[in-house]
N, C-alpha and C positions, 0 to 999 in steps of 0.2 A: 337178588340175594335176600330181599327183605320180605318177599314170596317163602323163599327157604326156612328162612328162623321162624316166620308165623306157622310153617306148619310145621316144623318141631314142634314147636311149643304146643300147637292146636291137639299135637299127636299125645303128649303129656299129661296134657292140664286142658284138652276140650272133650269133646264127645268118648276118645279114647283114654279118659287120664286115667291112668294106673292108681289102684285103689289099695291103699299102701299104710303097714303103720311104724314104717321106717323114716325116725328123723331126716336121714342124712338123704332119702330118695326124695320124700318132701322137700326138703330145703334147696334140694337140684332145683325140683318143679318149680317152686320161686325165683330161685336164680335165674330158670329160664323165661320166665314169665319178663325179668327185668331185663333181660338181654330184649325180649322183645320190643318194648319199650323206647329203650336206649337203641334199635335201629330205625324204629316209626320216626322218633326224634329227630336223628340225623338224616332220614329222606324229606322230612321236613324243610329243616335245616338249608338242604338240595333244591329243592323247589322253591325256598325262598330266594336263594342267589340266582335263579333261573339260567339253567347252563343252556336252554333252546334261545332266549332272548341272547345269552353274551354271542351265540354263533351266529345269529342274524347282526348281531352289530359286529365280530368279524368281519361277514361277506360284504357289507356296508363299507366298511372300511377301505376294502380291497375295491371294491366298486368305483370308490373314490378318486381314489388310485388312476382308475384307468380312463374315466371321464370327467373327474371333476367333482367339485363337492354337492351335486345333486345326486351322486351317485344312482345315476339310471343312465343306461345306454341310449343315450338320445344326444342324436352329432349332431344338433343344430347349435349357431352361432351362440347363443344366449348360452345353453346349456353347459358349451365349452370353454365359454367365456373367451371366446379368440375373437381377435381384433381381424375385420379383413384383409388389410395390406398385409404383407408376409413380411416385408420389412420391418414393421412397428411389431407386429407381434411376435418372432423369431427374437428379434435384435439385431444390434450391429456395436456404433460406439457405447452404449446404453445397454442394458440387459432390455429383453423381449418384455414386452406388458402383457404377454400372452406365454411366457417360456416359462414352464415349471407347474401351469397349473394342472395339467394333467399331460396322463402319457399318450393319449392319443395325440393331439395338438405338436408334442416335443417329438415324435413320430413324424409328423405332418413335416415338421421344418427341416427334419433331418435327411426324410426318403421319398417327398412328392417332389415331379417333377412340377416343373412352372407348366402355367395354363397359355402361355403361349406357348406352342409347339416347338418354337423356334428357338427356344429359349430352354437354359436347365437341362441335367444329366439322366440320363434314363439309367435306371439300375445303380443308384449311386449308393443304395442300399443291400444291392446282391438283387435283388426282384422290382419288377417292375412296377411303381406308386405312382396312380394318376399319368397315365401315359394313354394319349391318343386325343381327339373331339371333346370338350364338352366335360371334363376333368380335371385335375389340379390344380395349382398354387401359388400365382403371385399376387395381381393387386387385388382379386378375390377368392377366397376358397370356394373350388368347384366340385361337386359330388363326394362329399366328405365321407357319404357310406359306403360307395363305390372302393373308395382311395383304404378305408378301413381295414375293409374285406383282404385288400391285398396284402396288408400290415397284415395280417393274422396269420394269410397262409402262407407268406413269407417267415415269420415265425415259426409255425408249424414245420417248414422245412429244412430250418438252421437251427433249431433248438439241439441240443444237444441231449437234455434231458433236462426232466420239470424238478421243479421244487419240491423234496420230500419233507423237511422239515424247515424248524424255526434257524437253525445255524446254516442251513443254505441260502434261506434268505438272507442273515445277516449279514453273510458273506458275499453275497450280491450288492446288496447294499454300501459295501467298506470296497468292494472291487468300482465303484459305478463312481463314489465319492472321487476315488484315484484316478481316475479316469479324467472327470471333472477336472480337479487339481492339476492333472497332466496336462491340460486343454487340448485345444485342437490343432491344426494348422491355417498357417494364415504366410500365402506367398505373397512377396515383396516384389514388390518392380527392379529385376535385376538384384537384387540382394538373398537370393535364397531363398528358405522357409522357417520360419521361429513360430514358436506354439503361442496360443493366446487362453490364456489361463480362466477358467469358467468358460469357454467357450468347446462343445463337441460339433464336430465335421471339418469342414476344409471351407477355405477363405481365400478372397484376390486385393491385394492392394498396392494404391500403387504410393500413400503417408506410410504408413507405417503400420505395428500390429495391432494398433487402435480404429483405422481407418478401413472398417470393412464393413459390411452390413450382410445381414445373412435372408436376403431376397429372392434364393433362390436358382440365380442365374448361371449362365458356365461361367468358370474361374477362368476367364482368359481375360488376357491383362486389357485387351481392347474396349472392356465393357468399365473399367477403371476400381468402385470397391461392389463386390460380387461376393455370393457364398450361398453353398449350400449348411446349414448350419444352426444351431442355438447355443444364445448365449445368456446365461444366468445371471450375469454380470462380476464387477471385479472382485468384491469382500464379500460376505457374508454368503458364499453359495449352496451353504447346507439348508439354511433359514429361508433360500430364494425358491426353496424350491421344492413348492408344496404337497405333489404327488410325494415324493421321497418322506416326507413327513410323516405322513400317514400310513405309510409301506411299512416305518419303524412302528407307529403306532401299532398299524395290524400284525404287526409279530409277536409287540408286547402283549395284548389283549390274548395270543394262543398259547404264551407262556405260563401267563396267571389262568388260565382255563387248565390248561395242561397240571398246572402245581395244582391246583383246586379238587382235578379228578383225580389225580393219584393222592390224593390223601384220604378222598373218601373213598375209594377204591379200596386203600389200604386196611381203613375203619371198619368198613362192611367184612371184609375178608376176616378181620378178627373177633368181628359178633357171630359170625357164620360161624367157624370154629368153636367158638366157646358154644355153644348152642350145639354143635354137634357133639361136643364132649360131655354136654350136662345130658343131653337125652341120651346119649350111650350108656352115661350112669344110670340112670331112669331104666331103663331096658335090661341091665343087668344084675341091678339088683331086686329087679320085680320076677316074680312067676306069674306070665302070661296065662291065663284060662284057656285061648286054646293057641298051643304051639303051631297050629297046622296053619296059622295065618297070619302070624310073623314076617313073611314075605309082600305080605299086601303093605303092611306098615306105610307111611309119609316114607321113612328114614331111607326107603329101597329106591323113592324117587327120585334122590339126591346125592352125588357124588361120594364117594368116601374120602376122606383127609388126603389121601397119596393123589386121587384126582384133584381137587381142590388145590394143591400143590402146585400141579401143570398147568391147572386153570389160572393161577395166580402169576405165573412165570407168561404165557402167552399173554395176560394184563399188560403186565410191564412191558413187555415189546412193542404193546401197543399205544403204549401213553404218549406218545409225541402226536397221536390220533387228533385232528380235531374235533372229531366225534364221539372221542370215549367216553363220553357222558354218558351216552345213552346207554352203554353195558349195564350203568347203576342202576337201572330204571326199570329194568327188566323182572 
């Protein structure tokens, strides 16, 4: 857009400027000359908040999210910050020392089977995690890229559909909190099943709904407290749980990108305009020398007001974009 007004203006008042001894065509040229101006300003303006830097700390965020706060895909223990035993870092009476830091890890406690074969549910997730030799999850994590892969394509196959904006995540986010709050199951020896609150999957014990640990193991009552499971622990589980943190974080950060672009979106769109309407003036109150090339004009290269119009309406559809920066740029 800011392409557009420089060559009005250039078509006006540079090599082509209309040699004129009319105030009011004059006083156009000026006025476009300051439209010009007043858009350099504002791309300025753009480049100093740097809308390429805020979408790399987005995808940073999101990064975060899914590995941890080194945000790089790198599953080794340090990276993930996960404790070996599945017990200490899952939980059980305690919240996990390893549950919440990221979602690979709260994956792991939820859908790997134990690394003893003999042990733990195969498919407790809908697909098969860390099943077979040389794999899965209890007093050590085994092949955590292996195990990953599965998480993915197991996702890939139950996804329903991905996230198109910021209120589908947020509503991810307030459904997932619910969820939490609802907790999980945790079966009693002989007394039924009662939900254990901050805690997601299924639990065996044979105390009570405090008396479980989430190890991994089958929920059968012979093995006494069992689970496949993570637990956050009992108060504060929004605070415990740092992926989720960060998930709001990176929604925030594509809302103020998002408000950021559609205002300069908006601003550009009304210099464009005015700049179309002053060299309209310019063009109609001048007599060209030669008419026969009128059509070469700048003005021919660029939209007229009713496109500009559609142009502006296709904008706004697309401002939930996390990309609509770069239309500015253009």
């Amino acid at each position: 857009m800011v392409d557009d007004i420089n060559a009005l203006s250039d078509a006006a008042n540079g090599k082509e400027r209309v040699n004129t001894q009319s105030e009011e065509t004059k006083s156009a040229q000026t006025q476009l000359i300051g439209v010009t101006h007043e858009a350099r300003k504002l791309l300025g303006e753009i480049k100093k908040v740097n809308p390429e830097g805020e979408v790399e700390k987005v995808k940073y965020t999101f990064n975060q999210v899914i590995f941890g706060k080194n945000g790089k895909e790198d599953l080794s223990h340090e990276a993930l910050e996960v404790e070996q035993k599945r017990m200490t870092a899952c939980g059980g009476k305690d919240k996990g020392t390893s549950s919440g830091k990221n979602l690979v890890v709260d994956f792991f406690c939820l859908c790997a089977k134990h690394d003893d074969v003999n042990e733990g549910i195969d498919k407790v997730c809908g697909v098969s995690v860390g099943k077979g030799e040389s794999v899965g999850w209890g007093t050590q994590l085994v092949s955590p890229n292996t195990m990953w892969k599965e998480v993915k394509d197991g996702c890939k196959k139950y996804a329903k559909q991905s996230v198109t904006s910021t209120q589908d995540g947020y509503s991810l986010y307030h459904r997932f909190m619910d969820n939490v709050m609802a907790g999980g199951n945790v079966k009693l020896n002989n007394s039924g099943t009662v939900p254990k609150h901050g805690m997601l999957g299924t639990a065996v014990s044979h105390g009570g709904n405090s008396d479980f640990n989430c190890n991994g193991k089958a929920s059968v009552m012979r093995i006494g407290s069992a689970g496949v499971c993570v637990f956050y622990g009992n108060h504060h589980q929004e605070e415990n749980i740092d992926w989720l943190k960060k998930f709001k974080a990176g929604l925030q950060l594509i809302d103020k990108l998002n408000t950021e672009t559609a205002s300069w979106q908006h601003q550009l769109t009304t210099l464009l305009n005015r700049a179309r309407d002053l060299y309209e003036k310019v063009k109609a109150d001048t007599q060209l020398e030669n008419e026969e090339n009128t059509d070469d004009s700048p003005l021919a290269q660029h939209p007229n007001p009713d496109e500009n119009e559609n142009a502006d309406s296709t904008t706004r559809s697309q401002r939930h974009s996390l990309l609509a920066w770069a239309l500015l740029l253009q």
